[in-house]
C-alpha positions in Angstrom: 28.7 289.8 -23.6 30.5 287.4 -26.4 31.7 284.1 -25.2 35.0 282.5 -26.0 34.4 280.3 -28.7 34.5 276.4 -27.9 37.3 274.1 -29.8 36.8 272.4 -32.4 33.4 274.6 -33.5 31.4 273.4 -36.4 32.8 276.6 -38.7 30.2 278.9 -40.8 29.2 278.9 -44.7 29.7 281.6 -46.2 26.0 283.1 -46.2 25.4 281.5 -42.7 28.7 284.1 -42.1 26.8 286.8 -43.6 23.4 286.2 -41.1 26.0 286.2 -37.9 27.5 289.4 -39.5 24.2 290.9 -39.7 22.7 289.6 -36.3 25.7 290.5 -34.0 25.2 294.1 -33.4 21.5 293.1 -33.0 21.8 290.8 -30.5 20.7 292.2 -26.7 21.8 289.8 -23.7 18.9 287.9 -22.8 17.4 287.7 -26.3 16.1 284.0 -27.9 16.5 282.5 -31.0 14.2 280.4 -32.9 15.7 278.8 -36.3 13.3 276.8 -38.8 15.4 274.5 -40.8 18.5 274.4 -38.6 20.4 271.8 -40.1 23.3 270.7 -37.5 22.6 274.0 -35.7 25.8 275.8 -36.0 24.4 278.9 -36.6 22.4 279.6 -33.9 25.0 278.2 -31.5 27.4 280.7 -32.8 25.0 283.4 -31.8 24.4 282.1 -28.1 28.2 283.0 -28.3 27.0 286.2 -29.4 24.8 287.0 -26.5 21.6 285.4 -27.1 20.3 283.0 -23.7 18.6 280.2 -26.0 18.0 278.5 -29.0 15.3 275.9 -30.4 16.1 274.4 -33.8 13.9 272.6 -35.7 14.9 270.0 -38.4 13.1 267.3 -40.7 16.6 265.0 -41.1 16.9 262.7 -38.1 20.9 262.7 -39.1 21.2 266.6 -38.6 19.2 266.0 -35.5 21.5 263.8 -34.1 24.2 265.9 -35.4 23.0 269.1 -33.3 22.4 267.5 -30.0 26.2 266.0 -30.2 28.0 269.6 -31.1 25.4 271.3 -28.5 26.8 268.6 -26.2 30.7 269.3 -27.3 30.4 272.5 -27.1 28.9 272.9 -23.9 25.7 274.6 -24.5 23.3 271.7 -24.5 21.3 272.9 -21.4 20.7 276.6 -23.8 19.3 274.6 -26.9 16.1 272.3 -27.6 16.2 270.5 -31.1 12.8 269.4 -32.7 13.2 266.6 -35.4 9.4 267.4 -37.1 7.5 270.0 -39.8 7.2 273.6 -38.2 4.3 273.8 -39.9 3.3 270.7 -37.6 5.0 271.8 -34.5 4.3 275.4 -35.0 1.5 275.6 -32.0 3.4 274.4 -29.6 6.9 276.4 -29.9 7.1 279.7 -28.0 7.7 282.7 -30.0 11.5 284.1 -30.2 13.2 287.2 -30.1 15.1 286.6 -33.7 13.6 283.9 -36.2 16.4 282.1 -39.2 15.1 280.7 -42.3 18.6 280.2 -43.7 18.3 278.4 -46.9 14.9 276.7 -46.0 12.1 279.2 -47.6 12.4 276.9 -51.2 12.2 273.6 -48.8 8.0 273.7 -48.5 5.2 273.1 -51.1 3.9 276.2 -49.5 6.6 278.7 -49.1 4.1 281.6 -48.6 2.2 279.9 -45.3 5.9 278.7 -43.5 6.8 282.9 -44.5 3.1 283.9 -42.6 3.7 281.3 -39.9 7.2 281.9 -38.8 7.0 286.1 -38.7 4.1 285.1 -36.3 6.3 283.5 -33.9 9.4 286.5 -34.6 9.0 289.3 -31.7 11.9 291.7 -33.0 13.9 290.0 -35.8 13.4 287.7 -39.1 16.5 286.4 -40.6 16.3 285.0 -44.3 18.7 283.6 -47.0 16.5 282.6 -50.4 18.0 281.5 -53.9 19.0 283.8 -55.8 17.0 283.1 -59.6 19.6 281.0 -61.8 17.7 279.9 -64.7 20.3 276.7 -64.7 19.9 275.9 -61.1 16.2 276.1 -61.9 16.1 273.5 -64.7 18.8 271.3 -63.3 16.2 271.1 -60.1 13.3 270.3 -62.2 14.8 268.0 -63.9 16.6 266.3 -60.5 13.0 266.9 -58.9 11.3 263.3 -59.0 15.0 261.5 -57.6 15.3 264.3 -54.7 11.5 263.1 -53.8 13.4 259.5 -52.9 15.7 261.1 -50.5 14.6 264.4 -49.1 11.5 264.7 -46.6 10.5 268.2 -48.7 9.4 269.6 -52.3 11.2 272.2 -53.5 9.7 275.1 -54.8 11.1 277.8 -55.8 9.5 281.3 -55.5 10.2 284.6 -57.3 12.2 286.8 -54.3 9.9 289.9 -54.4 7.0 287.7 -53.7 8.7 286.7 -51.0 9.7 290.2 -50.1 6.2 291.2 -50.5 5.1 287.9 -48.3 7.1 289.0 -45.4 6.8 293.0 -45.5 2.8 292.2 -45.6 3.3 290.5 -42.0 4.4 294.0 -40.5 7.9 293.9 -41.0 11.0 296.2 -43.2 14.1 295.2 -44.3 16.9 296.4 -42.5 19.5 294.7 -44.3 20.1 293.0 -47.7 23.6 291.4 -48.9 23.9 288.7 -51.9 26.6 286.0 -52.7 26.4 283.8 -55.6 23.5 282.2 -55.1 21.4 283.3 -52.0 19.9 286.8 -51.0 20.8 287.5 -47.3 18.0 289.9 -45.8 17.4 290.9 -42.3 13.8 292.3 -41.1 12.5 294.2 -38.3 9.0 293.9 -36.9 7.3 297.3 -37.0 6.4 299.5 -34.1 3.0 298.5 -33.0 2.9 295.8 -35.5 2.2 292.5 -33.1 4.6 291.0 -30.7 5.4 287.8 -32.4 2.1 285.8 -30.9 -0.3 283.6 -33.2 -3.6 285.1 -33.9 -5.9 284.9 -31.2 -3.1 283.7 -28.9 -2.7 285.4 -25.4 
């Protein structure tokens, strides 16, 4: 059942629009959301509006952090979110699998975009959400170029990787597209796990 929105809610980018959009038909009561990268967390909170019973975020930037807990708080939904300000790849053993798993805008934010891909579908029971660059040769050299400042300020590498590569990455994990929309500058994809293909639980987990 769809909540009445809170006032004064942190409003949608366009692709984060596009991932709602997608994910709204989807969404079953009851169902949990796990989003890697979650900036201030706006996304995910508009999908507990949606339907969906809980939300962990995880973020590297203490300020978006911050951010998060404060609009959780404001918009009365801090007791259905938990925030984590440290590397999934870090934290990754000790979060719980979700029902639908974001990677909006984050998949070019790791040295090793391939093992966040493996290790995030792992934790994804039904759903994996995605928004990836679309190639720009100019946004690529500008970023090489802008590469050893962004070092000073962001708590990542980014590295961009070829999109069917990261197609391939994900569909080799047990999981099909269901839905693909571009804007400008990010591919929007949606992916379902395949019958009989897991239940979202690490390797050798029980």
């Amino acid at each position: 059942m769809r909540e009445a929105p809170p006032p004064n809610r942190a409003e949608l980018d366009s692709t984060q629009q596009l991932l709602c959009d997608a994910l709204r038909p989807c969404i079953i009561q009851g169902m949990t959301i796990l989003e890697v990268g979650c900036g201030d967390g706006r996304l995910h909170r508009r999908l507990l509006e949606e339907g969906a019973a809980s939300a962990v975020g995880v973020e590297l930037q203490t300020n978006y952090i911050e951010k998060a807990e404060r609009l959780a708080r404001e918009e009365g939904v801090a007791d259905r979110v938990t925030y984590y300000r440290d590397d999934f790849m870090k934290l990754a053993d000790r979060i719980e699998p979700a029902d639908i798993v974001i990677l909006d805008k984050v998949v070019h934010c790791t040295h090793d975009p391939e093992a966040l891909i493996r290790r995030s579908t792992a934790h994804t029971r039904s759903l994996y959400a995605v928004a990836f660059p679309v190639p720009r040769p100019l946004l690529r050299t500008s970023m090489r170029l802008l590469s050893p400042l962004l070092r000073l300020f962001l708590p990542f590498r980014v590295k961009f990787s070829p999109p069917e590569r990261i197609r391939e990455w994900i569909r080799s994990c047990g999981f099909e597209r269901v839905f693909k929309r571009d804007n400008d500058m990010w591919h929007v994809e949606i992916y379902e796990r395949k019958p009989g293909m897991g239940d979202g639980k690490e390797p050798g987990s029980r």
